[in-house]
C-alpha positions as CSV (number, residue, x, y, z in Angstrom):
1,X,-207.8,-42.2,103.0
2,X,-208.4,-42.5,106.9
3,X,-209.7,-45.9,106.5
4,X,-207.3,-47.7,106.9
5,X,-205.4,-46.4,110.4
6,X,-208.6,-46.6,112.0
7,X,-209.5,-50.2,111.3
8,X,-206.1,-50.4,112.8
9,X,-207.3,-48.8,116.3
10,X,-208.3,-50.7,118.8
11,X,-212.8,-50.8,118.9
12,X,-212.9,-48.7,122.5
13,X,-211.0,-46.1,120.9
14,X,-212.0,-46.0,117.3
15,X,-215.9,-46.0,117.8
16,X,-215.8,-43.1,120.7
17,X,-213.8,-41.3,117.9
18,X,-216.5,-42.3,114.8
19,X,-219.5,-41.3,117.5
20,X,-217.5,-37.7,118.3
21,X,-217.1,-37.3,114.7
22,X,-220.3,-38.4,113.4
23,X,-222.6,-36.1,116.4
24,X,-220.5,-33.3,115.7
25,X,-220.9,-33.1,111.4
26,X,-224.7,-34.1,112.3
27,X,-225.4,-31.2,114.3
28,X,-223.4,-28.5,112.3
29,X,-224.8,-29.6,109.3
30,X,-228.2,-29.9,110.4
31,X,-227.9,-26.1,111.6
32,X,-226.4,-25.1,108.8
33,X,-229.5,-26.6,107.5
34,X,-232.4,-24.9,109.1
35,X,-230.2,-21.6,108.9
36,X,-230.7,-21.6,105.3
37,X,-233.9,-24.1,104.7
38,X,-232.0,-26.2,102.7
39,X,-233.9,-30.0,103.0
40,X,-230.9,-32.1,101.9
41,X,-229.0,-30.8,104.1
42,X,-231.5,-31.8,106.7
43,X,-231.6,-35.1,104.8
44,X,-227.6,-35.8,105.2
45,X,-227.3,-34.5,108.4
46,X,-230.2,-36.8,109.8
47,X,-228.5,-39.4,108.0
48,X,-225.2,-38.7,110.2
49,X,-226.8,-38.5,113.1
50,X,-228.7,-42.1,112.5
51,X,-225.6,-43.8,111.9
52,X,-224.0,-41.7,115.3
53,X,-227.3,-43.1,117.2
54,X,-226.3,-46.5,115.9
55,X,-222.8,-46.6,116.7
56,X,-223.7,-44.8,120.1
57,X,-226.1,-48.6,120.2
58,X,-223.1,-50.8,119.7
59,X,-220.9,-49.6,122.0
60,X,-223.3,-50.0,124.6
61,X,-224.6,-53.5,123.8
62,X,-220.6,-54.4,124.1
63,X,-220.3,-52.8,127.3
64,X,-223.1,-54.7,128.3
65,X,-221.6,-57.6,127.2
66,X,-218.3,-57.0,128.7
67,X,-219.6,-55.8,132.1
68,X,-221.2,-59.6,132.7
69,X,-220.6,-62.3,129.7
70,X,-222.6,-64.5,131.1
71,X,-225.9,-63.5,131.3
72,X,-227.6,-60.9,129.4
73,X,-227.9,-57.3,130.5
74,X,-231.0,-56.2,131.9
75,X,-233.3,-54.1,129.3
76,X,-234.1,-51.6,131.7
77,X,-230.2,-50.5,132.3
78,X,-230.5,-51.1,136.1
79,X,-228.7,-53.8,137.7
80,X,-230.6,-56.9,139.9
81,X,-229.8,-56.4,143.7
82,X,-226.9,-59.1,144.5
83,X,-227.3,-61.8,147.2
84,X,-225.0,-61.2,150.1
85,X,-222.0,-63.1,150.3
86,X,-221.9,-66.0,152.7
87,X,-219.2,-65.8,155.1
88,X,-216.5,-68.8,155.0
89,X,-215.9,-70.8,157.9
């Protein structure tokens, strides 16, 4: 039933929005969980927060990849130290 508008929102909004969604159902159902020992709740709440971790993975391999589309970003997160700039005549 929501399908449908969201494939119509643009990827930077609609995957913060899936992430927010997804982190928050994990969480409350994996309380819910251990508050009454029941395991497949556990099991489905693990399962939402899996899918949260790997939407949380896309969006930042894209902001990787938007940030410089050239070259690949660096596996460590950190940036490589720039040359300076040579001044024009």
């Amino acid at each position: 039933m929501l399908g449908p508008p969201f494939r119509l929102l643009p990827f930077w909004v609609r995957e913060p929005v899936f992430i927010l969604v997804g982190s928050v159902f994990g969480v409350r159902i994996m309380y819910l969980a251990a508050h009454e020992q029941n395991w497949a709740a556990a099991g489905i709440g693990t399962v939402f927060l899996v899918f949260t971790a790997i939407r949380v993975h896309t969006v930042v391999r894209a902001l990787r990849a938007r940030r410089s589309p050239d070259q690949p970003a660096p596996a460590g997160g950190t940036v490589p130290p720039q040359a300076p700039a040579e001044p024009r005549p």
